[in-house]
C-alpha positions in Angstrom: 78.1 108.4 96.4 80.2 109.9 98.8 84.0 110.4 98.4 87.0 111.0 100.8 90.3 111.9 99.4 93.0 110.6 101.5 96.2 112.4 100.7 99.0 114.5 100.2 99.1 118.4 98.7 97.9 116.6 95.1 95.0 116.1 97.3 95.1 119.8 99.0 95.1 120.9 95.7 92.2 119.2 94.1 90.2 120.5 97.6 91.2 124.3 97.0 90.2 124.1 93.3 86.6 123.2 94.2 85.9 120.1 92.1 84.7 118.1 95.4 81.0 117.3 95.9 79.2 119.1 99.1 79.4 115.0 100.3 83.2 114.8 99.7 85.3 115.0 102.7 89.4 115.5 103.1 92.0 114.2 104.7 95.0 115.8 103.5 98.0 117.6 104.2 101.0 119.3 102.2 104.3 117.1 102.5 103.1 114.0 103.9 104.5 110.9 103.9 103.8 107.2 104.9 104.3 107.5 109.2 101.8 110.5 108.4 99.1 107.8 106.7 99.3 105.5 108.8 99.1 107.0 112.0 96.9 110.3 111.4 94.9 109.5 108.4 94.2 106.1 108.6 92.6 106.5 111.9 90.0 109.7 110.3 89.4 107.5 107.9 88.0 104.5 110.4 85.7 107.4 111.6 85.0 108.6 108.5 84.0 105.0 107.0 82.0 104.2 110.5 79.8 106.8 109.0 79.7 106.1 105.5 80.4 102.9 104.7 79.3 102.3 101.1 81.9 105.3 99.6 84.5 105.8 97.5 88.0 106.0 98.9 90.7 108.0 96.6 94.0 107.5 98.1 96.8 110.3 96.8 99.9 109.4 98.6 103.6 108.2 97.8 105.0 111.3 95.8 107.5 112.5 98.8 109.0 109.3 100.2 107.2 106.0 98.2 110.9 105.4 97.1 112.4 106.1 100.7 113.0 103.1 103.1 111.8 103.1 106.9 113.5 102.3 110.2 114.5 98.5 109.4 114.9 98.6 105.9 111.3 98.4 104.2 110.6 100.2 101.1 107.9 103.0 101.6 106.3 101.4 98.7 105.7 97.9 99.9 104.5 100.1 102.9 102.2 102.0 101.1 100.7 98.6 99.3 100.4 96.7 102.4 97.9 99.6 104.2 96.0 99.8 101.0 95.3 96.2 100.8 94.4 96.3 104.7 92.2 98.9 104.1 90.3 96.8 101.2 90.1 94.2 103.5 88.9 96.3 105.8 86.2 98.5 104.3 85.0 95.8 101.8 81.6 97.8 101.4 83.7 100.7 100.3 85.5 100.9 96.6 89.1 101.7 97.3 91.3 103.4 94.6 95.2 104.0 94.9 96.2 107.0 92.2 99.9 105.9 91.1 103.2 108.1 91.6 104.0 109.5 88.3 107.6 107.8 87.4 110.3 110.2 88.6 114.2 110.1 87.9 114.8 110.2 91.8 118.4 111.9 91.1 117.5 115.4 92.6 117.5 116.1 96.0 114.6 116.2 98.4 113.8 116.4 102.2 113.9 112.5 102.4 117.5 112.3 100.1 119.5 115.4 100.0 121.8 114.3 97.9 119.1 113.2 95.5 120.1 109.0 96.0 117.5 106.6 96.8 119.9 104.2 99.1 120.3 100.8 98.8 118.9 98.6 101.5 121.2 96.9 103.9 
């Protein structure tokens, strides 16, 4: 069965070791964040899916920002679970799996927090 790996550089680097299958395809980028899944990678995935609709889906996104909040307040993780669950709605001939973010202490600093706080929403 076909696979496409939807994700961040976890992703890049599971495509560089050479584990894929010739069938597997990648869309993934080092440092990417939610804006970058749902406007660039969500889209190659509809055209990716068009072609292959019976396929596995392995989503590898959240480690840079799935405890940063967006323009209005929402929590990049509530984000994140509302486009997976579109996208099982969406691709219902398609098995869909989300790998979790590995628990982190979110006190160090980072492009999204520099001074290593995840802020409180207003």
């Amino acid at each position: 069965m076909a696979r496409i790996w939807v994700g961040d550089s976890r992703t890049v680097a599971l495509q560089r070791a050479g584990i894929a299958s010739d069938e597997d395809k990648f869309i993934a980028k080092v440092g990417m964040s939610y804006s970058w899944f749902k406007e660039t990678a969500c889209p190659e995935l509809l055209k990716l899916v068009s072609e292959t609709p019976a396929c596995e889906i392995i989503i590898t996104m959240g480690v840079n920002d799935c405890a940063s909040y967006t323009l209005g307040g929402a929590l990049n993780a509530d984000k994140y679970v509302d486009t997976v669950n579109e996208l099982i709605k969406r691709y219902s001939q398609a098995t869909i799996y989300y790998c979790s973010v590995n628990p982190v202490d979110g006190d160090y600093p980072s492009a999204y927090h520099p001074k290593g706080k995840i802020p409180e929403a207003d």
